[in-house]
C-alpha positions as CSV (number, residue, x, y, z in Angstrom):
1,X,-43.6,16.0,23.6
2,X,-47.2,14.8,22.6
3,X,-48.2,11.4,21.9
4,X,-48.8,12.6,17.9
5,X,-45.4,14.0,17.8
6,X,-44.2,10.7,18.8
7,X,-46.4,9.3,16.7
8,X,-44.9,10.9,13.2
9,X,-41.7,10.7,14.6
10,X,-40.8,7.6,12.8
11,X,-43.2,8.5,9.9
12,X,-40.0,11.2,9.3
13,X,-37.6,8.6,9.6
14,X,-38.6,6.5,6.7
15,X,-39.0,9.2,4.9
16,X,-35.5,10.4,5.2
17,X,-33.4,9.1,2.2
18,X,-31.2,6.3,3.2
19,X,-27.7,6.1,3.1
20,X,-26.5,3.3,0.4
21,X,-24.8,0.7,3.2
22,X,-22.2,0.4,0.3
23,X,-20.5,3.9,1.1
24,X,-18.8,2.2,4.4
25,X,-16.9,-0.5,2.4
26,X,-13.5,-0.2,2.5
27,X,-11.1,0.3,-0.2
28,X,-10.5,-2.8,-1.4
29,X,-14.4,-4.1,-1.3
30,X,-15.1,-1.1,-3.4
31,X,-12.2,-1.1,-5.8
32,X,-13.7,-5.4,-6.2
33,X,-16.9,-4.2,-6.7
34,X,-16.1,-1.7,-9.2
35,X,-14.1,-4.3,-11.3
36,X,-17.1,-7.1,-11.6
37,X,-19.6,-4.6,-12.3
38,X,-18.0,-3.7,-15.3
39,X,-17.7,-7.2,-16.2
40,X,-21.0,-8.6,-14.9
41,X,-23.3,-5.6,-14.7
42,X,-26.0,-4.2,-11.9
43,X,-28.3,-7.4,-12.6
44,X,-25.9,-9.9,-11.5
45,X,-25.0,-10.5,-7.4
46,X,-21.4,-11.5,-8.1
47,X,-20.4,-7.5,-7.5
48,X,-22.1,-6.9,-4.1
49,X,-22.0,-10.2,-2.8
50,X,-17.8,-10.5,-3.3
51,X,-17.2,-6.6,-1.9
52,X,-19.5,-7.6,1.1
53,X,-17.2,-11.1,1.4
54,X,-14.0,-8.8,1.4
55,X,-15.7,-6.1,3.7
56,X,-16.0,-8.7,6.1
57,X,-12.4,-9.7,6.5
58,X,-10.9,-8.0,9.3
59,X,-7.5,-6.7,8.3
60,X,-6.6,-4.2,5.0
61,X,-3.8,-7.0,3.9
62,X,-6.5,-9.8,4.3
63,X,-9.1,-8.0,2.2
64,X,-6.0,-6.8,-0.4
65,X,-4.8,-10.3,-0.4
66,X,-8.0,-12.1,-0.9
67,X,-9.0,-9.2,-3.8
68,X,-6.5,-10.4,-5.4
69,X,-6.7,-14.0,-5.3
70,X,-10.2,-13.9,-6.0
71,X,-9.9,-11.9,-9.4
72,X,-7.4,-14.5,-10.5
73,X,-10.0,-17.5,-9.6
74,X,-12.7,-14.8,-11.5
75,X,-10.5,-14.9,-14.7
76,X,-10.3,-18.4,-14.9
77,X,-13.8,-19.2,-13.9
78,X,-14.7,-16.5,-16.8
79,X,-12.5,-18.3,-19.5
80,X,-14.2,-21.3,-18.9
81,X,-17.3,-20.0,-19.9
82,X,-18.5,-20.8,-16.2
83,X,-20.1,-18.1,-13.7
84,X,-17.9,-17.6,-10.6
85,X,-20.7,-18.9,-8.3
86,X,-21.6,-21.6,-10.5
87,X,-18.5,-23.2,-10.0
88,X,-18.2,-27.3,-8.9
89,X,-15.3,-29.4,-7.4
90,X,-14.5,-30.4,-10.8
91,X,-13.5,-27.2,-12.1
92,X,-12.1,-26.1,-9.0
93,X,-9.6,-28.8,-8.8
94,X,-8.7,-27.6,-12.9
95,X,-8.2,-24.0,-10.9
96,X,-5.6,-25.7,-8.5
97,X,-3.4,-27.4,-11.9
98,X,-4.0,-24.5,-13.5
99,X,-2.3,-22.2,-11.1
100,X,1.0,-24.5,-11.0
101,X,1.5,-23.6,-14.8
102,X,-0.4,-20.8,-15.6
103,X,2.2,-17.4,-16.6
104,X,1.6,-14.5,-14.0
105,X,0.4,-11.1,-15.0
106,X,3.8,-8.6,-15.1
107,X,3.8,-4.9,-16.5
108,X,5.2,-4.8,-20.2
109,X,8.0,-1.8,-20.6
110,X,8.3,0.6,-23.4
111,X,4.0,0.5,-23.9
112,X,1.3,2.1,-21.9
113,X,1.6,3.2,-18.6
114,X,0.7,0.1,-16.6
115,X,-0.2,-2.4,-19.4
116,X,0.2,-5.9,-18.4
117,X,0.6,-9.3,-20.2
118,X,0.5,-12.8,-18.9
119,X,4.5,-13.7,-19.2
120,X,5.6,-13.6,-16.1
121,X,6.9,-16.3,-13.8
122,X,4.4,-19.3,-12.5
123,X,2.8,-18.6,-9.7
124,X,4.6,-19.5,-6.3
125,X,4.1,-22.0,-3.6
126,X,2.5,-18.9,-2.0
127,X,0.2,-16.7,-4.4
128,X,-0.9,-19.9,-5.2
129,X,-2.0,-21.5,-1.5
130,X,-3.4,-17.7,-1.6
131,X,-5.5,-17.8,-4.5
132,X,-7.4,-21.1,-3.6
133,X,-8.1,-20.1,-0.3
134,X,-9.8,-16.6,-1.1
135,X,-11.8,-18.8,-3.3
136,X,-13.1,-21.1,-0.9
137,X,-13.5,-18.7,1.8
138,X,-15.7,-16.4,-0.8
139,X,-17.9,-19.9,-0.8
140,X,-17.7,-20.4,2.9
141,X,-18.7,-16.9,3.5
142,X,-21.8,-17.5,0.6
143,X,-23.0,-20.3,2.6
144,X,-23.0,-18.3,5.7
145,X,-25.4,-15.6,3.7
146,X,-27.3,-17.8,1.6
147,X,-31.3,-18.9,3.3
148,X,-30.5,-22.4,1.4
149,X,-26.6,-23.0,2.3
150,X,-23.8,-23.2,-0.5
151,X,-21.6,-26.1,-0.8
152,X,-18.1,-24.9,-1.0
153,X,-16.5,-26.5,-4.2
154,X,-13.0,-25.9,-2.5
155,X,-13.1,-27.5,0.4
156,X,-11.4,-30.9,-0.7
157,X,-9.4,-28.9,-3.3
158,X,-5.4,-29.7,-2.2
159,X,-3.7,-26.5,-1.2
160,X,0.3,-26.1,-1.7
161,X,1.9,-27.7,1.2
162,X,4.2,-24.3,2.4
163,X,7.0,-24.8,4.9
164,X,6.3,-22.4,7.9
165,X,10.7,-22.3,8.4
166,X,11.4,-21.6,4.9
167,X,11.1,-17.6,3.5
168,X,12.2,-16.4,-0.1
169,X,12.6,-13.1,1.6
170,X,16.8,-12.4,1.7
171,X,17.5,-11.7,5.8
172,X,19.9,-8.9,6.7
173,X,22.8,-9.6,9.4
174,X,22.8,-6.5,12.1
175,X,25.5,-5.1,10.0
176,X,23.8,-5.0,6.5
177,X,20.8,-3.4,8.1
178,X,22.6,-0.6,9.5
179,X,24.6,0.1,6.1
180,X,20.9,0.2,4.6
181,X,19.6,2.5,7.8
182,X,22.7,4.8,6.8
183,X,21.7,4.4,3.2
184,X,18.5,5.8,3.6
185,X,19.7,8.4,6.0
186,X,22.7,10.3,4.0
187,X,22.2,9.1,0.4
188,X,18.5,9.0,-1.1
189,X,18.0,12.0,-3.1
190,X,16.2,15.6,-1.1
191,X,16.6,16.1,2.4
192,X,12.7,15.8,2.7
193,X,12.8,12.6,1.1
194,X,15.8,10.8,3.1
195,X,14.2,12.4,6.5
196,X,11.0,10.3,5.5
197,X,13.1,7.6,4.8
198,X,15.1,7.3,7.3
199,X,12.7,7.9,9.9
200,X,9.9,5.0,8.2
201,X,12.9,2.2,8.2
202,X,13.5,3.4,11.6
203,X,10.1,3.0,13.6
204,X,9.7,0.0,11.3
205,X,12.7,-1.7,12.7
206,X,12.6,-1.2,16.1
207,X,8.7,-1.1,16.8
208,X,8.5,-3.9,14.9
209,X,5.8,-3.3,13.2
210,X,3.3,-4.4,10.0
211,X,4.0,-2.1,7.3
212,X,0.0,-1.6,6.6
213,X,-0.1,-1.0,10.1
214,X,2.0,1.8,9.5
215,X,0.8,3.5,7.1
216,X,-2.7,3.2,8.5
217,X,-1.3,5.5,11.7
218,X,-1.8,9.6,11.8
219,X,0.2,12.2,13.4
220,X,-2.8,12.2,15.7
221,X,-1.9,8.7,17.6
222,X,2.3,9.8,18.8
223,X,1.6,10.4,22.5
224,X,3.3,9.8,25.7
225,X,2.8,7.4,28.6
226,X,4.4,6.6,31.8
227,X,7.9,7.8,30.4
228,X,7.4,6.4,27.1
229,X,7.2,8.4,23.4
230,X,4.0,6.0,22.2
231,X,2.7,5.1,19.1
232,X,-0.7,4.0,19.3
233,X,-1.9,2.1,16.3
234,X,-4.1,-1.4,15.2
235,X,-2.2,-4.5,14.4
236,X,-3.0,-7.3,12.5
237,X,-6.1,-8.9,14.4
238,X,-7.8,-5.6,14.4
239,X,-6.8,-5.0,18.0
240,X,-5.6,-1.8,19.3
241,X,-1.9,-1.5,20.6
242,X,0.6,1.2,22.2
243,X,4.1,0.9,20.7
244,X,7.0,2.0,22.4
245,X,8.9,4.2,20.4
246,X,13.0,4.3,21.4
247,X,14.7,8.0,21.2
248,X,17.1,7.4,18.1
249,X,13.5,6.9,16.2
250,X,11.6,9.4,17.9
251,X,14.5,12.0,17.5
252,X,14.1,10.8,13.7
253,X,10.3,11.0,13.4
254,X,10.4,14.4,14.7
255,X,12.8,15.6,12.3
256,X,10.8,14.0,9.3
257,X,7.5,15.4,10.8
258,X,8.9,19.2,11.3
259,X,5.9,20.7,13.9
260,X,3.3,18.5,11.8
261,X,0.3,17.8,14.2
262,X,-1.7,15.9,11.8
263,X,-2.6,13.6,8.8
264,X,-0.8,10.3,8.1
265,X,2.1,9.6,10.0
266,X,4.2,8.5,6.4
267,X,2.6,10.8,3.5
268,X,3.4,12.4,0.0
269,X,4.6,15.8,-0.5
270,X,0.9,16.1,-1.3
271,X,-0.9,14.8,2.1
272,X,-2.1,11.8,0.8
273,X,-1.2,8.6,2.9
274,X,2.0,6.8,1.8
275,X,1.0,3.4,0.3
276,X,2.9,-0.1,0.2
277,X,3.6,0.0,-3.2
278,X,6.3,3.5,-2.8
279,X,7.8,1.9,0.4
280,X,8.3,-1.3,-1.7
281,X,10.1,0.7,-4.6
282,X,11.9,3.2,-2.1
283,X,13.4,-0.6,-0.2
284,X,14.8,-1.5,-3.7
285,X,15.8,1.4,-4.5
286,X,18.0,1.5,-0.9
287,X,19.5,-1.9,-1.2
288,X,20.4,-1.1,-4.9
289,X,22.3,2.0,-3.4
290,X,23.9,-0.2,-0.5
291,X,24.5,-3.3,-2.8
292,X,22.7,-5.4,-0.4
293,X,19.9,-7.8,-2.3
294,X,16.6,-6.9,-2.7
295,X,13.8,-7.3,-0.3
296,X,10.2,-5.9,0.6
297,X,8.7,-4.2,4.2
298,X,7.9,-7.5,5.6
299,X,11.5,-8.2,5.8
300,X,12.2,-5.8,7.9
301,X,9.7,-6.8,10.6
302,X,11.8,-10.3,10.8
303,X,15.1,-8.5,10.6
304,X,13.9,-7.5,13.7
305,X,12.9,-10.4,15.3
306,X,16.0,-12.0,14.2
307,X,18.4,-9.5,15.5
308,X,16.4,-9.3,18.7
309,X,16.4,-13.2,19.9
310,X,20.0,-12.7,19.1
311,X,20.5,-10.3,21.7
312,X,22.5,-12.3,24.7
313,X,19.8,-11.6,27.2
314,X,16.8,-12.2,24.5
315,X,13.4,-13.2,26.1
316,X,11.4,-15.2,23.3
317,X,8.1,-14.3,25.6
318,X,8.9,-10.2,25.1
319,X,9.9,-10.6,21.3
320,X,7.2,-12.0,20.8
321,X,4.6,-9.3,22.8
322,X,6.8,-7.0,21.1
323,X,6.2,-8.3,17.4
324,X,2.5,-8.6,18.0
325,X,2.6,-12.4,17.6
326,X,-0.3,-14.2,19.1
327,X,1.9,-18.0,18.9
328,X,5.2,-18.0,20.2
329,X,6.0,-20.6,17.3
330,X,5.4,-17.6,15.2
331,X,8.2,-15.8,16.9
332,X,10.3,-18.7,16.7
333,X,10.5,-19.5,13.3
334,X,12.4,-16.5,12.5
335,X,14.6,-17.9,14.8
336,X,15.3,-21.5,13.4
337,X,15.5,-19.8,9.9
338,X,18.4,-18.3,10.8
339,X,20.4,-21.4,12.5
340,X,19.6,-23.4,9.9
341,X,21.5,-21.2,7.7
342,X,24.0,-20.6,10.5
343,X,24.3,-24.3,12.0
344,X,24.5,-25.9,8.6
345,X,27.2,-29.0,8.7
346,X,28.3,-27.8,4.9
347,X,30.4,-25.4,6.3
348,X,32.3,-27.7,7.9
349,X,32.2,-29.9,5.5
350,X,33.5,-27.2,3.2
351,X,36.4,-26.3,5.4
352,X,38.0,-29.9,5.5
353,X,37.7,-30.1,1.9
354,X,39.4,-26.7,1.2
355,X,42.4,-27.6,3.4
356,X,42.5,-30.9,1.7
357,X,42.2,-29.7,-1.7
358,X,45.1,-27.2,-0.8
359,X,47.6,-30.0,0.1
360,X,46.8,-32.1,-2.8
361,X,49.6,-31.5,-5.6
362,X,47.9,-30.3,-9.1
């Protein structure tokens, strides 16, 4: 090549229309974006400076969770007549007592598809530790990308103190989960549909897996190593991992799958990828059939941690490789849950007191 060709060559580049760096943000960046724009318009930074902030979290439930919170902290900031970005330690503490009172937003029946009013419960211990802290780690990340530094108006804001043994989620013994495994095996509605459900409470339950991690996989990532039916898939962290799959779930999966060779692993009748929000209503729907209470994905994930440390020769180091834990405390906690629920002196307590009250004449 000549020096002048050389020369042009990167002449041509810059002359080559750019690609808008906006096109690789992920779902929940763009759906953010989309949102503020309409509120705040293309002059303002708010839009492309809080998709970037969620585009830079690592995992799809961080960036859905912190979308989230961060549109609550946007309506308040909004009502208060006070620019998101413009916010002080002041207001931001108001944000915190706001949150322990404030109604949450709930769809209204009988109305529009998907209207929503403000009369729902207060906001838990939970959404609420949530909401404040995708608020102060939009700041944190502003200070990162500003030349001048941003002080975060957060950072001495009191976050909900949350007990790490304590879940609201209801826990299944090994003998309620199997009536819900059958459930979703010979009772929910077309064959197609009960194959697709049995087989995704399956591979959730013994992989032990994420359920955005599931749904993120493809037909593509099943393989097969050393002996071993594999699913190959990322788990929270980012980090890429080969899970195990036993034969009663791989015999399933096949029979839900049919000779499919590719596109998401869970999907509609119409290709597109399974989301969280149909697994969540498919769960209820199971445990309605079953009479067992109601509960989402995540629950089955420490099901299975439960029912595995309860196995008489449990080793808390594999559970906890095997549930993609990177603190054994983690692990553990699913544990305690259940003695102290098991272990708990009322039932003793209880027991005197019935036999008492039994020989005490009326």
């Amino acid at each position: 090549m000549s020096p002048g060709a050389l020369r042009g060559a990167p002449r041509q580049a810059l002359d080559t229309p750019r690609r808008d760096p906006r096109a690789q943000w992920p779902e929940h960046a763009r759906k953010l974006h989309d949102f503020l724009l309409d509120l705040y318009g293309e002059d303002d930074v708010l839009p492309t400076l809080a998709a970037s902030w969620i585009a830079h979290q690592r995992s799809a439930n961080t960036q859905r969770s912190y979308a989230r919170g961060f549109k609550t902290f946007e309506e308040f900031a909004r009502e208060h007549g006070t620019h998101p970005m413009a916010v002080r330690f002041a207001l931001a503490d108001t944000f915190r007592l706001y949150l322990e009172n404030a109604p949450t937003w709930v769809r209204v029946k009988g109305v529009r598809r998907g209207e929503m009013a403000r009369t729902g419960p207060p906001y838990s211990d939970a959404s609420r530790a949530n909401a404040l802290s995708a608020a102060s780690s939009f700041f944190a990340y502003l200070d990162v990308v500003s030349d001048e530094g941003v002080r975060n108006p957060f950072a001495a804001v009191r976050r909900p103190v949350l007990d790490p043994d304590y879940s609201p989620t209801p826990g299944y013994t090994e003998q309620e989960f199997a009536l819900l495994l059958a459930t979703a095996r010979d009772h929910h509605r077309a064959a197609a549909y009960r194959k697709r459900a049995y087989a995704l409470v399956l591979v959730l339950y013994t992989c032990c897996l994420r359920i955005d991690s599931l749904l993120a996989a493809r037909v593509e990532h099943l393989g097969y190593d050393r002996g071993h039916h594999v699913l190959k898939m990322r788990v929270k962290g980012g980090s890429w991992a080969s899970k195990p799959i036993p034969p009663v779930a791989w015999h399933a999966l096949q029979e839900y799958l049919d000779g499919r060779t590719e596109g998401w692993l869970f999907q509609t009748t119409s290709g597109r990828r399974l989301d969280e929000p149909a697994v969540w209503r498919l769960l209820q729907s199971l445990a309605r059939r079953a009479g067992l209470p109601l509960r989402g994905p995540h629950g089955i994930k420490g099901d299975a941690v439960t029912h595995a440390l309860a196995q008489p020769d449990a080793r808390p180091d594999r559970v906890q490789r095997w549930a993609d834990h990177k603190d054994s405390r983690t692990t553990q906690r699913y544990n305690r849950r259940k003695e102290l629920l098991d272990d708990s002196p009322g039932y003793a307590l209880a027991r005197d007191l019935a036999g008492a009250l039994t020989r005490t004449p009326n």
